[in-house]
ROPA-524530 format. One record per residue (C-alpha): residue number from 0; x, y, z. Coordinates in steps of 0.25 Angstrom, whole numbers, plus 5000, padded with zeros to 4 digits. Layout:
<rs>
<r num="NUM" xx="X" yy="Y" zz="Z"/>
...
</rs>
This chain:
<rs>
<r num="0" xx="5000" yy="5000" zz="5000"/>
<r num="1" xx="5005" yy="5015" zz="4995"/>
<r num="2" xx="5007" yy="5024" zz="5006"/>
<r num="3" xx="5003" yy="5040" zz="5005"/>
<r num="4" xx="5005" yy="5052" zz="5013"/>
<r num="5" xx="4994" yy="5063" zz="5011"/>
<r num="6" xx="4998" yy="5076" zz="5018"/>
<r num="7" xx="4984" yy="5086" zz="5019"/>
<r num="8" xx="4976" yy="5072" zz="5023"/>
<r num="9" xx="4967" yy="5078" zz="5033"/>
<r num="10" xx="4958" yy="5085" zz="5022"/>
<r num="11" xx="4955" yy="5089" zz="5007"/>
<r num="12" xx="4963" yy="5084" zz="4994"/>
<r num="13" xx="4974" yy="5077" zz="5008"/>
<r num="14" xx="4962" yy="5068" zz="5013"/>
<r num="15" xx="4957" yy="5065" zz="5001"/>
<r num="16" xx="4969" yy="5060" zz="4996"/>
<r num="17" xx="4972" yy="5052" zz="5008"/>
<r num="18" xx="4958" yy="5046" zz="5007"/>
<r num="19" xx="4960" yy="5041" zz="4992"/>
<r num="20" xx="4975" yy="5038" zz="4994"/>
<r num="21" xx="4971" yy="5026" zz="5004"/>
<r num="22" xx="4959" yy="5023" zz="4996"/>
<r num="23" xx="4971" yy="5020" zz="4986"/>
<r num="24" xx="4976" yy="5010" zz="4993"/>
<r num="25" xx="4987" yy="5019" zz="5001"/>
<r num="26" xx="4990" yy="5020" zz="5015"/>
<r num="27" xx="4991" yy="5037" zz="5019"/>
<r num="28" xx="4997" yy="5044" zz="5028"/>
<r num="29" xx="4987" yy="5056" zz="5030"/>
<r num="30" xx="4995" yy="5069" zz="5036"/>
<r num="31" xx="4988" yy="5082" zz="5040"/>
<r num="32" xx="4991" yy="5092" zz="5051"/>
<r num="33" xx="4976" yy="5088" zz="5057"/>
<r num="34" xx="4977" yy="5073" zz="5062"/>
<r num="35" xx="4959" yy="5074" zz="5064"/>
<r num="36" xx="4960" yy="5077" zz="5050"/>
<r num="37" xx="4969" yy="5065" zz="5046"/>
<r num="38" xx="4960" yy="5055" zz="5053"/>
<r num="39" xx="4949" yy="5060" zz="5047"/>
<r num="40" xx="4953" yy="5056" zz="5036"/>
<r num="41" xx="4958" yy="5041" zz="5040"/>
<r num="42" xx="4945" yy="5041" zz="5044"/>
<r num="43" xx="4937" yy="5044" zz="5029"/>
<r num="44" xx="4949" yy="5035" zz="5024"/>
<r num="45" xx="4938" yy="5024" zz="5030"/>
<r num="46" xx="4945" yy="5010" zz="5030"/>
<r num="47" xx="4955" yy="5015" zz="5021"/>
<r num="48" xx="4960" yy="5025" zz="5035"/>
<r num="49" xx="4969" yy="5013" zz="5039"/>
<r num="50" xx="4979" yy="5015" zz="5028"/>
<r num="51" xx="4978" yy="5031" zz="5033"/>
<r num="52" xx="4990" yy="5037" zz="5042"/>
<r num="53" xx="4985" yy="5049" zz="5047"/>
<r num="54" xx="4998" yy="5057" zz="5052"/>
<r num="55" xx="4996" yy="5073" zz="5057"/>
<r num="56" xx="5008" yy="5080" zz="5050"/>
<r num="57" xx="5011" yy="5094" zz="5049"/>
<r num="58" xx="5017" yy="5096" zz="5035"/>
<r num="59" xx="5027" yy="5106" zz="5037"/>
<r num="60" xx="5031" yy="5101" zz="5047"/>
<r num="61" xx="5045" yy="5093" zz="5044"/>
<r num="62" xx="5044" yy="5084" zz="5056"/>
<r num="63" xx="5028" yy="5081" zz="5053"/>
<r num="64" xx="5031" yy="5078" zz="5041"/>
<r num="65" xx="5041" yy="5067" zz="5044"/>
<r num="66" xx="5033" yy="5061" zz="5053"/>
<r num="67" xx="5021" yy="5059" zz="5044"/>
<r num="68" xx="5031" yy="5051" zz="5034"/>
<r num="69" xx="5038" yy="5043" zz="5047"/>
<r num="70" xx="5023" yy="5040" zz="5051"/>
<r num="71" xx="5019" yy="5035" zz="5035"/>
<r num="72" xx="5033" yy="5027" zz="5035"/>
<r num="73" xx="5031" yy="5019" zz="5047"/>
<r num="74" xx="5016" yy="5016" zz="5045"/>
<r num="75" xx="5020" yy="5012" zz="5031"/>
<r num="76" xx="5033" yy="5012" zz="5026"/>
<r num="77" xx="5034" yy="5021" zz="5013"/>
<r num="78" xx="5026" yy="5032" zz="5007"/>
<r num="79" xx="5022" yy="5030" zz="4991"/>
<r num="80" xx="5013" yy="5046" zz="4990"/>
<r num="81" xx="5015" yy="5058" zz="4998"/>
<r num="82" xx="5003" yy="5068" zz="4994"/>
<r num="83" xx="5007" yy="5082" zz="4998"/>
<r num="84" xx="4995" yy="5088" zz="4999"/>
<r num="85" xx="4993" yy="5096" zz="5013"/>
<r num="86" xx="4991" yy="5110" zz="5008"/>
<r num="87" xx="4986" yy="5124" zz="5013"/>
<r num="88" xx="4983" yy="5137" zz="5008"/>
<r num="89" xx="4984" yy="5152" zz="5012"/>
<r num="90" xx="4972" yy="5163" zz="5015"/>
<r num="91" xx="4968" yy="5167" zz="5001"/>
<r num="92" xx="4973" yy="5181" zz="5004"/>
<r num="93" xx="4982" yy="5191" zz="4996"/>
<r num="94" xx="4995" yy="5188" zz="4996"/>
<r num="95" xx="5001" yy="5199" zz="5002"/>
<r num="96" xx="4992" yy="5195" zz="5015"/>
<r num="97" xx="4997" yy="5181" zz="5017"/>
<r num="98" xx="5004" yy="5180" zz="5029"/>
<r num="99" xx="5018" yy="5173" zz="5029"/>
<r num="100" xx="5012" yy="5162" zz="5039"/>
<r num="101" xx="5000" yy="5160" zz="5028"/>
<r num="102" xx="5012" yy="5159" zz="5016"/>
<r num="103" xx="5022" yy="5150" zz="5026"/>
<r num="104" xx="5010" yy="5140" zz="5031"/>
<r num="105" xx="5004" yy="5137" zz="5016"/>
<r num="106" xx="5019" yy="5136" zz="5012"/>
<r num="107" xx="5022" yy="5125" zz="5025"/>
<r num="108" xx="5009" yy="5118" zz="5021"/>
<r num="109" xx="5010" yy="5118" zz="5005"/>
<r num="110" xx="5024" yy="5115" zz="5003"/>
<r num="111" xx="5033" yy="5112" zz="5014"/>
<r num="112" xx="5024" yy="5101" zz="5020"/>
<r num="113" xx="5026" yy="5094" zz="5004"/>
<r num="114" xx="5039" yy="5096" zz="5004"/>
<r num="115" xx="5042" yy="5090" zz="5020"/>
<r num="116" xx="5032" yy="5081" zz="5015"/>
<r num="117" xx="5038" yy="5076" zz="5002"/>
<r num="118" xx="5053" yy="5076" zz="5008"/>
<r num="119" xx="5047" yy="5065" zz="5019"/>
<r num="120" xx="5041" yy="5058" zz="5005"/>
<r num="121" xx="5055" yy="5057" zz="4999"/>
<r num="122" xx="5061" yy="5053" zz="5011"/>
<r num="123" xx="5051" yy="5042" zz="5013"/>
<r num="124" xx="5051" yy="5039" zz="4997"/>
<r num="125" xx="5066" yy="5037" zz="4996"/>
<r num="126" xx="5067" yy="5027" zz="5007"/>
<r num="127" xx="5056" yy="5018" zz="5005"/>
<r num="128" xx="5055" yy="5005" zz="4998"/>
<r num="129" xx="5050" yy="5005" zz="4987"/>
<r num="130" xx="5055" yy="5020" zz="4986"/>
<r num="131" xx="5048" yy="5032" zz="4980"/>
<r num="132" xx="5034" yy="5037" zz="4980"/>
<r num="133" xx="5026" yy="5050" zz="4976"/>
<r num="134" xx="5023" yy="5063" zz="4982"/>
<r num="135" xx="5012" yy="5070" zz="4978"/>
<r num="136" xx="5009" yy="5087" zz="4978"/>
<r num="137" xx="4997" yy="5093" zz="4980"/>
<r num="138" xx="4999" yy="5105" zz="4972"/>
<r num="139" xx="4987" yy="5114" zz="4968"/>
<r num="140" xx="4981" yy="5122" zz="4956"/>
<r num="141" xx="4988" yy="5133" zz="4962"/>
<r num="142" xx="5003" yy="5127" zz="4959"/>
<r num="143" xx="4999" yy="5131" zz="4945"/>
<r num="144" xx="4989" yy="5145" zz="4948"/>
<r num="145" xx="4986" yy="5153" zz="4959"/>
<r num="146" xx="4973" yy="5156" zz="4966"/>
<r num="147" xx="4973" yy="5172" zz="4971"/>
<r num="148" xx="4978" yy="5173" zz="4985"/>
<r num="149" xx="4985" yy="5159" zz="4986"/>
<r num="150" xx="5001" yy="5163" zz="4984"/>
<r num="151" xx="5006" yy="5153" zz="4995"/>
<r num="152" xx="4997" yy="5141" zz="4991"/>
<r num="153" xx="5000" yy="5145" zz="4975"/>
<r num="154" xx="5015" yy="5145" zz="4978"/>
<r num="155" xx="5016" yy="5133" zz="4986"/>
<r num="156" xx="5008" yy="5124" zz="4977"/>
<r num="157" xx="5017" yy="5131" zz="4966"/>
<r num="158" xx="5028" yy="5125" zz="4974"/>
<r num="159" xx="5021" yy="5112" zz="4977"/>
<r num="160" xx="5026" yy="5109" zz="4961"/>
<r num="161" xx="5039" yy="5112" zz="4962"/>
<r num="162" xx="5040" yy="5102" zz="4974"/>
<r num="163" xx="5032" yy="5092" zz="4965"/>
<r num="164" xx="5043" yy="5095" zz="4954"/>
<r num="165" xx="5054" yy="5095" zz="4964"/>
<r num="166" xx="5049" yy="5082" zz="4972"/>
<r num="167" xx="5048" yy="5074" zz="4958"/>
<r num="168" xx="5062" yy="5075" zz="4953"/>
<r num="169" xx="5067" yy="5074" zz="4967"/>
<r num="170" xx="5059" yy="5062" zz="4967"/>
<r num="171" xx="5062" yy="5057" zz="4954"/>
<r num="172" xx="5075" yy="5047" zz="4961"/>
<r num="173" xx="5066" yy="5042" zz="4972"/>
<r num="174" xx="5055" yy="5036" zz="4964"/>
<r num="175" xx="5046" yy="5048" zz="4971"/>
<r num="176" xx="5035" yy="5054" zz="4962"/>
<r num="177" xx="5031" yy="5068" zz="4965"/>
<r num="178" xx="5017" yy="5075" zz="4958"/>
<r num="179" xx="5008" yy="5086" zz="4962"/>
<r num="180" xx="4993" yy="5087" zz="4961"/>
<r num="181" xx="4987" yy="5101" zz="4958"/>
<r num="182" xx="4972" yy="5101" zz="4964"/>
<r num="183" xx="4962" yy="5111" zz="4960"/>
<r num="184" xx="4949" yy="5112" zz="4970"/>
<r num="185" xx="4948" yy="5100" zz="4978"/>
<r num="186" xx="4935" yy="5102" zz="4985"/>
<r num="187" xx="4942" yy="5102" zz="5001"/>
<r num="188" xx="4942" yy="5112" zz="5011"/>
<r num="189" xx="4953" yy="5119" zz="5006"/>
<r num="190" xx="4943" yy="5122" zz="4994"/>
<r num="191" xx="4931" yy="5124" zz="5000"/>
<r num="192" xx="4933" yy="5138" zz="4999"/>
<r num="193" xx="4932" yy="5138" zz="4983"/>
<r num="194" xx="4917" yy="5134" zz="4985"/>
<r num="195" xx="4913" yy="5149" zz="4987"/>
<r num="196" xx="4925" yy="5157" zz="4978"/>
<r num="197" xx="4939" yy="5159" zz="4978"/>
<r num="198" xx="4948" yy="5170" zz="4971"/>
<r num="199" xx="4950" yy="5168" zz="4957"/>
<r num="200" xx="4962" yy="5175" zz="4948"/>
<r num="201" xx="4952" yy="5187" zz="4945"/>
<r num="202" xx="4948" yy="5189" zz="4959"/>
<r num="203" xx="4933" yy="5182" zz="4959"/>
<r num="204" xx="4931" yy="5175" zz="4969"/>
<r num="205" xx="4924" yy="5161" zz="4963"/>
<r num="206" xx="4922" yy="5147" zz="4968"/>
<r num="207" xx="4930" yy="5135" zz="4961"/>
<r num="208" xx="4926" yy="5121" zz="4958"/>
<r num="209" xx="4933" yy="5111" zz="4966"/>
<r num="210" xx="4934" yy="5095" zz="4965"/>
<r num="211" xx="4934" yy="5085" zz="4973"/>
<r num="212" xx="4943" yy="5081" zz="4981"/>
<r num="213" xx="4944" yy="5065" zz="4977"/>
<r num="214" xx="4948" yy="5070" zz="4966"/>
<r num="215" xx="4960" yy="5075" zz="4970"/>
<r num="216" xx="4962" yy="5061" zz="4980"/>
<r num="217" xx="4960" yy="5054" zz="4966"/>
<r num="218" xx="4971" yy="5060" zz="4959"/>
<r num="219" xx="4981" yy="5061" zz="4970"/>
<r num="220" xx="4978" yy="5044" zz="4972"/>
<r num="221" xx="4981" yy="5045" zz="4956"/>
<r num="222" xx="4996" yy="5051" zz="4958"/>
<r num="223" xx="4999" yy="5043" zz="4969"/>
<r num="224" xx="4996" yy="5029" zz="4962"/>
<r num="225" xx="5005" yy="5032" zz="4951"/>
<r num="226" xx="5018" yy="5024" zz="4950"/>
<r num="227" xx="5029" yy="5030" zz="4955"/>
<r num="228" xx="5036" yy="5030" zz="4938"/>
<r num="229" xx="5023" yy="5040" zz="4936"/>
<r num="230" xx="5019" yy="5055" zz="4940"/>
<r num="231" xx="5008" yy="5064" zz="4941"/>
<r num="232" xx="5017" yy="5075" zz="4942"/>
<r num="233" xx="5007" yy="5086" zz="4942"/>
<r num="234" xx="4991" yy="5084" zz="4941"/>
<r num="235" xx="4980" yy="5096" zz="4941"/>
<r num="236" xx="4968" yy="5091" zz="4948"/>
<r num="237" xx="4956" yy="5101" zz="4949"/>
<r num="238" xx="4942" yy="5106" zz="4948"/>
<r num="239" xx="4939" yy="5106" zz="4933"/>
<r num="240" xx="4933" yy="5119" zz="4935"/>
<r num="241" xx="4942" yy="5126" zz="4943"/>
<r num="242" xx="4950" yy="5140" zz="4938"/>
<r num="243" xx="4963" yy="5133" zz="4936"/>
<r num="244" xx="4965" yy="5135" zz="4922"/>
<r num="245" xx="4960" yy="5148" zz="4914"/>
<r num="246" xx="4961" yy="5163" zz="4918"/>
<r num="247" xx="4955" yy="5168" zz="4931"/>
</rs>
């Protein structure tokens, strides 16, 4: 049996990845900041919850990251998919109003937690037997466009693609496989807010379709089940509808 670390398990695209991960056949290690969270979703994992490890782990946290990976290694030996995909964003303010908290908390959370995460992943990768595995990035529309009032999400999902790049040629001698899934509207909390309008480039403020999130779950499932000699280096998954493409 595969074995999984799912950072972000405790809600939205994170538990919903989990959930379909072990409905795949893998055993996960669910890690979140709120342990309640974490059992929660053991518990909707039904039967299927034995195969779950729910570990409370800060992610920018160097030491919690380290136990999170000791915890998956003793409990199973190996690690085959780390899914990058606790996030947060900032207040959709004007930029010149973010605090340098707001800016270093969404920086902590976006991208250092994937990269403590992801040195732990090659550690573990490069020892085991059978070595190798892949890492998958939650990246987002907005590493290819902002949305108005979004510049430390925009830039660290922007820099979420050079860590994908970077970590996929690192990767390349270690049989470790790194892609990135760009996620457009999953209908979870942290969207709910599109329901009633958000900014648009021309300064309307208009409600976007979103998708649903087992969508998302679906095509994460699909990258991790590829064999190692194959990649999804990048894939766009998003409401059809939504003002990606086309002029604002």
């Amino acid at each position: 049996m595969k074995v999984a670390i799912v950072t972000g398990a405790g809600s939205g695209i994170g538990r919903a990845s989990a959930l379909a991960l072990l409905e795949a056949g893998y055993n996960v290690a669910l890690a979140g900041r709120r342990a309640d969270a974490l059992q929660q979703t053991v518990q909707m994992a039904g039967a299927l919850g034995r195969n779950a490890l729910p570990v409370a782990t800060d992610a920018t946290k160097a030491e919690s990251v380290e136990a999170l990976f000791e915890a998956t290694r003793r409990a199973w030996g190996r690690l085959d998919v780390l899914f990058n995909n606790a996030g947060t964003g900032a207040p959709p303010v004007p930029l010149d109003e973010l605090t340098v908290a707001q800016w270093q908390s969404v920086v902590d959370i976006n991208l250092t937690a994937a990269f403590l995460c992801t040195q732990q992943a090659f550690k573990l990768m490069k020892s085991q037997d059978p070595k190798g595995g892949r890492i998958i990035n939650n990246g987002s529309i907005s590493a290819h466009a902002p949305r108005p009032f979004s510049a430390p999400y925009t830039a660290t999902k922007h820099a979420i693609t050079g860590l994908t790049k970077a970590t996929s040629l690192d990767g390349r001698a270690h049989g470790i496989a790194c892609g990135q899934i760009d996620i457009g509207n999953a209908a979870s909390d942290m969207t709910n807010r599109m329901v009633s309008g958000v900014p648009q480039a021309d300064g309307r403020m208009m409600p976007e379709p979103r998708m649903d999130v087992a969508h998302v779950a679906n095509a994460v499932v699909q990258m991790a089940n590829l064999p190692l000699d194959t990649n999804i280096l990048f894939m766009t998954i998003m409401a059809t509808n939504m003002p990606f493409v086309g002029r604002g």
